[in-house]
N, C-alpha and C positions, 0 to 999 in steps of 0.2 A: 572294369575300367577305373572305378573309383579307388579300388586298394591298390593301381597301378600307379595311378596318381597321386596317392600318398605316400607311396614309396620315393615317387621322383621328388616331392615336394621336401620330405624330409631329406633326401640326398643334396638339394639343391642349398638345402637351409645347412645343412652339416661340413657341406663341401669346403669351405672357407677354414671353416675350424682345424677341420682333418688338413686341408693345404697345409695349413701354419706348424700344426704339430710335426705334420712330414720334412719339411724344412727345415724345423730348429731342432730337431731331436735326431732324425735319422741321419748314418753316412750317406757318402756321396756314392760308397760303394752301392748301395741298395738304388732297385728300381724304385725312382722317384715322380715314375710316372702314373704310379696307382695311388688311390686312392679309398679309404678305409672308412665305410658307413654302417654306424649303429643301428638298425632296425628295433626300433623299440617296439612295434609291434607282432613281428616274425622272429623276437630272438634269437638274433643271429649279428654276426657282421660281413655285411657284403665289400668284396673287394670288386674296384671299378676299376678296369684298364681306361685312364685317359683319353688317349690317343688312339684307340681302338673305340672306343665311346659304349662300351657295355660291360656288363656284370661277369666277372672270369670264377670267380669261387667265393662261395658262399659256408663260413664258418659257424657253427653253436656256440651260442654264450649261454650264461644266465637267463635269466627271467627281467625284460625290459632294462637290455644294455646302453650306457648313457655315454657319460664320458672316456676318451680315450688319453692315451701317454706312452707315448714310445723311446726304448732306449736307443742310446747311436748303435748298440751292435743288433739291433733286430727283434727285441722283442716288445712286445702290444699288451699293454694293458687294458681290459676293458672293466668298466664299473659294473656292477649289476644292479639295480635297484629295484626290482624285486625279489631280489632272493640276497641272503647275508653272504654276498660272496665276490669274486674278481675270476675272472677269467683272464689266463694268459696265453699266447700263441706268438708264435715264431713266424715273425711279419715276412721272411725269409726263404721258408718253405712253407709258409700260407698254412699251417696247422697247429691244431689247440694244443699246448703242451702240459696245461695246468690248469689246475684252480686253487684260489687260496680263500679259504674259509673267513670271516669273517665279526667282529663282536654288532656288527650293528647293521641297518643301511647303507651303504655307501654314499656320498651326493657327488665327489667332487675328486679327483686325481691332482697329484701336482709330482712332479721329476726333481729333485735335488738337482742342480747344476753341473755336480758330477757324474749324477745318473746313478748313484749307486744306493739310492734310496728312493723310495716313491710314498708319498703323503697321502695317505689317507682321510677327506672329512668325512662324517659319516654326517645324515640328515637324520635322524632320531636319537642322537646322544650329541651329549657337547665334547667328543673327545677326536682326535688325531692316532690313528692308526701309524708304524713307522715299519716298513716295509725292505727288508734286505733282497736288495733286486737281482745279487748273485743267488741266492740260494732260495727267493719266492719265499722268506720265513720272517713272521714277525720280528721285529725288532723289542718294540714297546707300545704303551700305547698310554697317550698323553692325555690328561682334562685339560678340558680350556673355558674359558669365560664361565659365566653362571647365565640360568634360563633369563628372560626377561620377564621384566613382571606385567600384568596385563594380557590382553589376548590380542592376536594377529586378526 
């Protein structure tokens, strides 16, 4: 009952997020009635039919998947944070289609406007991954800022 509970909890908390990304990134063409949950403790991402009110397929990520990014023609990015790496899958036909390796942790995803790049931060380096969303191939990979000084 309790890991049942933490499953819905973290659905309930994720759901907002997942809406928003589905709405500004996805066509209209695509079912816009699902919804796309990271399981950071069952590694995986659960899809929620809406309107049906239950879990329809359940995909493999990485090791403690975080954040998501989707482009408008159908594909899901998911972060890994535990493992140096990205899982990709075809929000479309609900299957894994890739993974792309990665130099660090990931923390944080972000879409270029046109969608045809995806950001990288990573949370144990100060640098910017640049991500070629035709082809899932790095582009480059940028430094940013310097450590701070002091401890958190």
């Amino acid at each position: 009952m309790k890991r049942r509970m933490n499953v819905w909890t973290l659905f309930f908390a994720s759901l907002f997020f997942a809406g928003l990304a589905l709405e500004s990134n996805m066509s209209e063409a695509q079912d816009v009635r699902l919804a796309y949950v990271p399981s950071e403790g069952d590694n995986n991402l659960m899809v929620i039919d809406l309107i049906a009110e239950k879990e329809i397929k359940t995909l493999p990520t990485g090791k403690v998947p975080h954040a998501l990014a989707f482009t408008k023609d159908g594909k899901c990015y998911v972060n890994n944070r535990g493992t140096k790496d990205i899982t990709v899958i075809d929000a479309n036909k609900l299957e894994v289609i890739g993974t792309i390796p990665l130099a660090a942790t990931s923390f944080q995803l972000a879409l270029s406007p046109d969608g045809k790049t995806l950001a990288v931060a990573y949370k144990d380096a100060l640098q910017i991954t640049l991500i070629d969303t035709g082809t899932d191939a790095a582009i480059k990979t940028i430094s940013i800022g310097k450590e701070p000084e002091g401890k958190f």
